[in-house]
N, C-alpha and C positions, 0 to 999 in steps of 0.2 A: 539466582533469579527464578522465581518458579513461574510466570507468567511463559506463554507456548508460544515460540516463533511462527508463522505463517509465510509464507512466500510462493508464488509456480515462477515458471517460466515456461516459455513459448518461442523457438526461433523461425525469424523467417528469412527469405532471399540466400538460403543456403548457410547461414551463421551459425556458430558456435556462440557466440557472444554470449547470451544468455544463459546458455547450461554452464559453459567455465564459469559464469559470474554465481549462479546458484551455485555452484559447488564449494567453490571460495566461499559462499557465505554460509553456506551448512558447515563445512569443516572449520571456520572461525568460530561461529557462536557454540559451538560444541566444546571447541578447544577453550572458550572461556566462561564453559561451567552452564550454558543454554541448553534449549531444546526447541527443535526446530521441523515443522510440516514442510516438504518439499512437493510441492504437485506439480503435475507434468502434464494438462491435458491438451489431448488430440487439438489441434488448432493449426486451419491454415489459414495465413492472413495476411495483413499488413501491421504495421505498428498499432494504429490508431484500434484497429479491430481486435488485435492483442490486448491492449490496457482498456477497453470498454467489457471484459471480461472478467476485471479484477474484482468488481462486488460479488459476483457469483462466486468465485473460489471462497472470498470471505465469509460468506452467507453459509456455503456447502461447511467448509471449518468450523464455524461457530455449532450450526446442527451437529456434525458430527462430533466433535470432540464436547460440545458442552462445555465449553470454561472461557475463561477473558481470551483471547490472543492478542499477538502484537502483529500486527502487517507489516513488514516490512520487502520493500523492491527488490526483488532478486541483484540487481547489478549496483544493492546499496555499499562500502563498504564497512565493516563494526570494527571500529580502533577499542572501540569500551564498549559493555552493557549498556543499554540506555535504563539506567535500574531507576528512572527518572518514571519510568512507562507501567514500573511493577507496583501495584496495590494502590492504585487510582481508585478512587473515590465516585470518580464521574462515571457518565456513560460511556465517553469517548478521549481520547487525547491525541493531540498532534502539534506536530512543531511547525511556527509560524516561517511563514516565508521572507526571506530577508528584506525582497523589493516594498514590502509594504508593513511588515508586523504585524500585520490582522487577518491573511488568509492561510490555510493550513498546506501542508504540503501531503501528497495520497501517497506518500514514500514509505513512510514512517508511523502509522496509528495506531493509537490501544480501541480496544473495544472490548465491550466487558459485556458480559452474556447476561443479558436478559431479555424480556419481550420488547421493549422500546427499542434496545440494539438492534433486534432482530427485524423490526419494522420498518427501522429505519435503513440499513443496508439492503433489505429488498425494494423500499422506493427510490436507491441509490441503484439498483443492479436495473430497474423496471426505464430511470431515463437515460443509462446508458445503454438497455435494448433496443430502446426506439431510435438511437442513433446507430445503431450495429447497418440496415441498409444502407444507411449515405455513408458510413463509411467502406463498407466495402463495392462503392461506386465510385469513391475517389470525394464525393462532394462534402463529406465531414473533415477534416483536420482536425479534430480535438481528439482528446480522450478519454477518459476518468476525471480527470482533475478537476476542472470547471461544475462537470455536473455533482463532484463531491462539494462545493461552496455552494452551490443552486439547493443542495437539498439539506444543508446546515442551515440557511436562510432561512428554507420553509418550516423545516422539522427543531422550532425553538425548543419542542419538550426534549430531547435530545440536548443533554449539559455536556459540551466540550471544551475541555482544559485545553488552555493553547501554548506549549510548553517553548520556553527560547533555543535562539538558535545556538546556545551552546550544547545542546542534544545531539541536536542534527544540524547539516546545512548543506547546501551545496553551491557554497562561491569558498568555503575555509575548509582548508580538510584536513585541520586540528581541532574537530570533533568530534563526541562518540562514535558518531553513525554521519559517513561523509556521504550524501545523496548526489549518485553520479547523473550524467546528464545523457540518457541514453543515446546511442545514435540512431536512433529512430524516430525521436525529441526533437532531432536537430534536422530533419528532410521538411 
């Protein structure tokens, strides 16, 4: 698979959680033939402050490495390649979420380097800044997620392949890449 894993992780409340879960996933996709970005930055937070962070790491990856990546969630687990993800066509790809079939999940996505990608993940990173105060006030609950569908809506030039859920998923975890349910997801 030549496309370039991406992932950080950030713990908070004292947890490991998230380094053991990156670590498991760098030494998996390694072990089946991957290559994989591990970022760690400085972050004290809450959950929700943690994954309103994630366009920025992908924005930063994209500039720096210059080539397609695959995002995927540190605390995702890879039973297979999702070789479904390598030498897309589109600008973007993500795997549909089971409750509805039409929205994508921010666990799992290609993005493929160019200036629309690039465009488009900084208006992805710009409305999950402006959510960074209420959440670290307590008054946001969201994260990333929601504001990645708001800015697929807006940004139609941006073509994204919305790949099934036998890629990924996270209610079956007899698929490539099984999307856990963090617990920070779940507070």
């Amino acid at each position: 698979m030549k496309t370039l894993f991406a992932t950080f992780y950030c713990d908070y409340n004292n947890s490991n959680y998230y380094k053991n879960s990156a670590n498991i996933l760098e030494q998996r996709i390694k072990s089946l033939g991957g290559n994989i970005i591990l970022h760690t930055p400085e972050l004290v937070g809450t959950y929700n402050t943690i994954c309103l962070i994630k366009p920025t790491v992908i924005l930063d990856t994209l500039k720096l490495y210059k080539q397609d990546i695959i995002w995927i969630d540190a605390d995702c687990t890879v039973n297979e390649l999702p070789i479904e993800m390598d030498n897309i066509e589109y600008d973007m790809a993500a795997v549909t979420r089971i409750h509805d079939n039409k929205t994508p999940h921010s666990a799992l996505l290609f993005f493929k380097y160019n200036d629309k990608v690039l465009s488009f993940v900084k208006d992805w990173e710009q409305k999950c800044a402006n959510k960074l105060q209420e959440a670290e006030q307590g008054t946001y609950k969201g994260g990333d997620h929601h504001l990645l569908i708001e800015t697929l809506r807006e940004r139609r030039d941006v073509k994204c392949a919305m790949l099934s859920q036998s890629v990924a998923c996270s209610v079956n975890t007899n698929v490539k890449v099984f999307i856990n349910i963090s617990p920070g997801g779940m507070e």
